[in-house]
N, C-alpha and C positions, 0 to 999 in steps of 0.2 A: 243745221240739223244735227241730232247727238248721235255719233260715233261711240260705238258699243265693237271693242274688237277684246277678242281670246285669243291670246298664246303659250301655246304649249314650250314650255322651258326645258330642260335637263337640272340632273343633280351636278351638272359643270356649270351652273349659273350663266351668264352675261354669255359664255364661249358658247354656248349650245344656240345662240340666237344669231340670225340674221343679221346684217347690219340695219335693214329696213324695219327690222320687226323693234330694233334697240332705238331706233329715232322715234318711232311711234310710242312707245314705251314715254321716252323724255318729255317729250312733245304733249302728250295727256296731262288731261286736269285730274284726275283720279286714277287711282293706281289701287288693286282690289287683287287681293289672295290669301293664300295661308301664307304663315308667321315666315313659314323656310323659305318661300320663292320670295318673298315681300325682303327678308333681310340681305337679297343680292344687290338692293336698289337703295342702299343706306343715302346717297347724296341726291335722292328724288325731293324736287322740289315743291311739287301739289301734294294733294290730300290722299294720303293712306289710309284704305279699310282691311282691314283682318276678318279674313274668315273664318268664322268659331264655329256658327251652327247652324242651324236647318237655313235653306237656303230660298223659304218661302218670303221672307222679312229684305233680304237682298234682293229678291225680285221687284218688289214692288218700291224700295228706293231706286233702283234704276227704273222703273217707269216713269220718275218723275224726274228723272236726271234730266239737265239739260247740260251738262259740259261732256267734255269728249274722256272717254273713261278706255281703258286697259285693264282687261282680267289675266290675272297670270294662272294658267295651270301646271300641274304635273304630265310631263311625258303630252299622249294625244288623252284631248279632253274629250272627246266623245268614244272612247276605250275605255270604259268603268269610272268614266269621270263624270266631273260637272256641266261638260259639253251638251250633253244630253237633255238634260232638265233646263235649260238655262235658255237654250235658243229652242226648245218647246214653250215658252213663256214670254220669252222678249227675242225684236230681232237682234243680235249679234251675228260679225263676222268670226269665222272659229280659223286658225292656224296652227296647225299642231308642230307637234316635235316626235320627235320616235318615242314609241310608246315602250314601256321597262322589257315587256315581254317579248317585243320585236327586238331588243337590246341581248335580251336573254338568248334566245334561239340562238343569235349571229356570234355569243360569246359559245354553245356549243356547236355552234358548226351544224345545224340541223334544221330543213326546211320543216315550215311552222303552217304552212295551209291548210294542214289536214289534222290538226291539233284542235282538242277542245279546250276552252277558257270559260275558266270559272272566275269568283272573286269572292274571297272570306274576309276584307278589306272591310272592319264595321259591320260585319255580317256575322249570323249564326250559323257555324256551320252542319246544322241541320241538314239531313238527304242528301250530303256530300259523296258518302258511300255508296247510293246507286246511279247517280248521276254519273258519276267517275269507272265503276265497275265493268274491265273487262276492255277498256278505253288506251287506244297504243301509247300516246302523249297528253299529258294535262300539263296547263301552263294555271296556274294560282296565283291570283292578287294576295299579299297576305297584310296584318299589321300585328304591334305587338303582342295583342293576347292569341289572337292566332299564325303565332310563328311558326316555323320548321319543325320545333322541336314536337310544339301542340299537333302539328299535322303528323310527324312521325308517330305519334301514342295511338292519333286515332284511327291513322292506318292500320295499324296493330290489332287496335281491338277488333276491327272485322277482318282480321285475317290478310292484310293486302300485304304480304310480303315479297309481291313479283314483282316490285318497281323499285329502278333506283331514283334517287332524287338528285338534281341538280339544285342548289341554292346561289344564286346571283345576288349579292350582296353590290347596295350603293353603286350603281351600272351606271358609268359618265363621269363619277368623280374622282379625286383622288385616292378614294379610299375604297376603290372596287377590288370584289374581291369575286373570285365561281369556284363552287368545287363538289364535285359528286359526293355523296353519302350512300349507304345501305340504310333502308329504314331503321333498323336499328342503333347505327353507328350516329345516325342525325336528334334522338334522343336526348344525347347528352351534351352537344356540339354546344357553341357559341354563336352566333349570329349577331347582325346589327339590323336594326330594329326596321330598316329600306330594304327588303331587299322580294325578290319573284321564284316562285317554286315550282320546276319543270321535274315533272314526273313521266319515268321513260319505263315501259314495260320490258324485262329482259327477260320472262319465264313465263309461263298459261297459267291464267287466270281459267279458275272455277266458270261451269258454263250451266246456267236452267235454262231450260226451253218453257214456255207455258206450258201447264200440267206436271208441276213436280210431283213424282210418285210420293205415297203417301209417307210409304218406309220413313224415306228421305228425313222427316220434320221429327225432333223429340218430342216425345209424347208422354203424356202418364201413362205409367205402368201399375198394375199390369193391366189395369183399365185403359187398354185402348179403342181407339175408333170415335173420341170426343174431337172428331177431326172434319172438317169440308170435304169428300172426297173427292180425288183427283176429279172424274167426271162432271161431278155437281157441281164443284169449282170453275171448271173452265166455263158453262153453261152460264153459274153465275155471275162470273168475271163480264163475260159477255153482254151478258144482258146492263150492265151496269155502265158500257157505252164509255170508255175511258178514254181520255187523253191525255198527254204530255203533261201537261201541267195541272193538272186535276186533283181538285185537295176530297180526300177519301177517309170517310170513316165504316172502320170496322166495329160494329157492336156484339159484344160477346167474341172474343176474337177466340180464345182457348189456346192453340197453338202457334197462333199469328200464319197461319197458312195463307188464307184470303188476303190481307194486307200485304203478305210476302208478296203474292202475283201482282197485286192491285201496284205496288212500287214499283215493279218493273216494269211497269207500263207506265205508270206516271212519274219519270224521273225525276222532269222539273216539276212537279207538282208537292205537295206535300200529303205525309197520311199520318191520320187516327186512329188508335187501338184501345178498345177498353175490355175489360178482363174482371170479373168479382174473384175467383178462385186463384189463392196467392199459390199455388203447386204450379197451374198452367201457366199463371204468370209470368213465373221464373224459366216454365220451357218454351214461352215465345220469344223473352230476350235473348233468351242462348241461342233459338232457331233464327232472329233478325242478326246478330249476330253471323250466323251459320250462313246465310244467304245474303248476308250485305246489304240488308232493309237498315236505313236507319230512321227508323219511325218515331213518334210519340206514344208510347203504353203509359195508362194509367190504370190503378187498380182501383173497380169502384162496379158499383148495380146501377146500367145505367137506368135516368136518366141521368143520375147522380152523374156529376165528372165530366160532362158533354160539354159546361159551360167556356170550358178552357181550351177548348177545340176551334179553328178556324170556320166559317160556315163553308159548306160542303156541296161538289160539284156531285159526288155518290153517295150513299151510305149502302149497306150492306148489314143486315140483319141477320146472324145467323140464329141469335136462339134471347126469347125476350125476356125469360124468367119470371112470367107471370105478368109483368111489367109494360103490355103491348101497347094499351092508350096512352099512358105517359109518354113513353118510350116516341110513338108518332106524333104526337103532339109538338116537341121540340124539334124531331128529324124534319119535319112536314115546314113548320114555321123558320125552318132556319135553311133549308134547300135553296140553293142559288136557281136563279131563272134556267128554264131548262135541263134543271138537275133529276137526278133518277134516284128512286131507291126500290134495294134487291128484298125482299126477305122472303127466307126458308123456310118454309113448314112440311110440320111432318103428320100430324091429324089434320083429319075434314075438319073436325073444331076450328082447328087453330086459323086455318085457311078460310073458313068464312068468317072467322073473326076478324081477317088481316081484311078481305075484302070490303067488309063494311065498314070498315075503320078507315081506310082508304078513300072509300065513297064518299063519305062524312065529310073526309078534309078535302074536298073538290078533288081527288086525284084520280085517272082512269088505271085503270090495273090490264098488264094480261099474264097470262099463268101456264106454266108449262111445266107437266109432270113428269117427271127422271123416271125412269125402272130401267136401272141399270142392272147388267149381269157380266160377272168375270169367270174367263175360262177359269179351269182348276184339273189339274190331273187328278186322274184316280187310275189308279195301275197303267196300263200304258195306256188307258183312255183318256179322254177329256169331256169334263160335264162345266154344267155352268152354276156359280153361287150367284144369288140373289142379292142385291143392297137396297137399306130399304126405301123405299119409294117416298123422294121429296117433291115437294109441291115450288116451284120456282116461282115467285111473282114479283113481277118486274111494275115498279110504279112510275108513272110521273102526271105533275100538274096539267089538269085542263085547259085548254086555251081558255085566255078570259078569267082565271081563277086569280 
């Protein structure tokens, strides 16, 4: 029967292993990793595979294996590795080694259970900034394009200057190296190209509750009030049934208000912003920026633009530009199973136009009308202003549609 085993290695090669785990090693008729773990084993005397790329093409040569093989990994393989994918596809036995980031904490003397982990390792790091946002400890998988230095810029650009950074360079080999930075001082620094970045909160971090007042967001001036407001927002956050991971587009975003809340509720999810007017445009990145959104904005009337968007667990309609059918047409046809869409109207027009257009595309609607009013002093009394009355209507697919 073919023996399929994984073991996790060290950047100390041969020393970071077992003795049992280095007999199994010899012992195999195939020997499979990347270039670096694979060059600890120069006097192996079966077949070496190199792992280069997708690891769809490797799966299905070991299904057909019939000799006893050895996978070597980095650190533990099921910690942001190949672990993962690999014995979800074929059986393998997995044996790990200490993973970088568990290496890292015990290099700063700092318990790690209560720490979030991320990984920019081959990744974009897209929605890093709310994910991370407000969080005591982040430990960071990184690799060369996204090193220290690139994490220190884009810390910067949303403002995150509460944390110091730890950077743990080559952890287990000769050439380990740890040492704290100020986001800014990490900038300019030097690194090697192995290494884990543990970010420590030392100062308060910026805090929104849902419902950021309105003030809060830049705005055009002195045309204001092209804004979601607080109220209607939260209403239609709501309605829009968010999770964690929930990929959201904003249509017609203006200020990127909607989207701002919509991200803080789907950290691990990803969101979409679209915008025609280049004025507002410019004060949603500054506001994603301001609030630690880091979204996708693109400038464009939608439908135009939509096509480069993920398909969608929400969308959120605030204003169609004329553009209502087209606009559903795509939203509608591209909404993931059980997906929801919000849109705002502000005429009975507009509202029985949304409704039939709805019906049309098998969806059932329900609707709920805002008449919100804010205190407001007037000498030492208090009256109430009126906002004007939106129509909320919350879609989703039929059963059976």
């Amino acid at each position: 029967m073919t023996s399929i085993k994984m073991i996790g290695i060290g950047d100390d090669g041969k020393s970071s292993l077992l003795p049992l785990y280095e007999e199994w090693i010899y012992k195999s008729d195939v020997l499979i990793g990347g270039k670096r773990q694979l060059a600890f084993f120069e006097e192996y005397k079966g077949e070496k595979i190199t792992i280069t790329g997708g690891l769809s093409s490797l799966v299905e040569q070991l299904k057909a294996e019939t000799r006893n093989v050895v996978i070597l990994a980095s650190g533990d393989p099921l910690f942001y590795g190949i672990g993962s994918y690999l014995s979800s596809k074929i059986k393998v036995e997995i044996y790990p080694y200490l993973s970088s980031v568990q290496l890292a904490f015990a290099r700063m003397g700092e318990r790690w259970q209560d720490a979030y982990f991320t990984s920019v390792h081959g990744r974009s790091m897209k929605g890093l900034a709310q994910r991370i946002n407000g969080r005591e400890k982040i430990a960071i998988l990184t690799d060369e394009h996204n090193s220290p230095n690139t994490i220190a810029r884009y810390l910067l650009s949303f403002h995150m200057t509460e944390y110091t950074m730890f950077v743990a360079e080559n952890l287990g080999g000769k050439s380990e190296r740890c040492r704290y930075f100020s986001v800014e001082e990490a900038l300019d620094a030097t690194f090697s190209s192995l290494n884990v970045v543990i970010l420590k909160k030392v100062a308060k971090s910026p805090v929104w509750s849902i419902g950021i007042n309105d003030h809060e967001f830049i705005q055009r001036k002195p045309d204001k009030g092209l804004i979601t407001k607080k109220e209607v927002r939260i209403l239609s956050i709501s309605a829009l049934q968010l999770k964690t991971d929930s990929v959201v587009w904003d249509i017609g975003t203006c200020t990127g208000s909607v989207a701002i809340e919509a991200a803080k509720i789907a950290t691990e999810g990803q969101v979409f912003a679209i915008e025609k007017n280049e004025a507002d445009l410019e004060n949603c990145k500054q506001n994603f920026a301001k609030f630690r959104v880091d979204a996708t904005v693109v400038q464009g009337k939608a439908p135009n633009g939509l096509d480069g968007f993920a398909n969608p667990d929400a969308v959120f309609i605030g204003g169609t530009a004329g553009g209502m059918e087209q606009i559903l047409d795509v939203c509608c046809s591209r909404l993931k199973e059980n997906g929801r869409i919000v849109l705002n109207a502000v005429t009975i027009e507009n509202l029985g136009d949304a409704l039939k257009a709805f019906k049309e595309r098998g969806f059932k609607t329900e609707v709920t009308l805002a008449q919100i009013s804010r205190s407001k002093p007037i000498l030492n009394l208090t009256r109430f202003d009126a906002l004007n009355p939106i129509y909320i209507i919350a879609a989703e697919r039929e059963k059976g549609e």
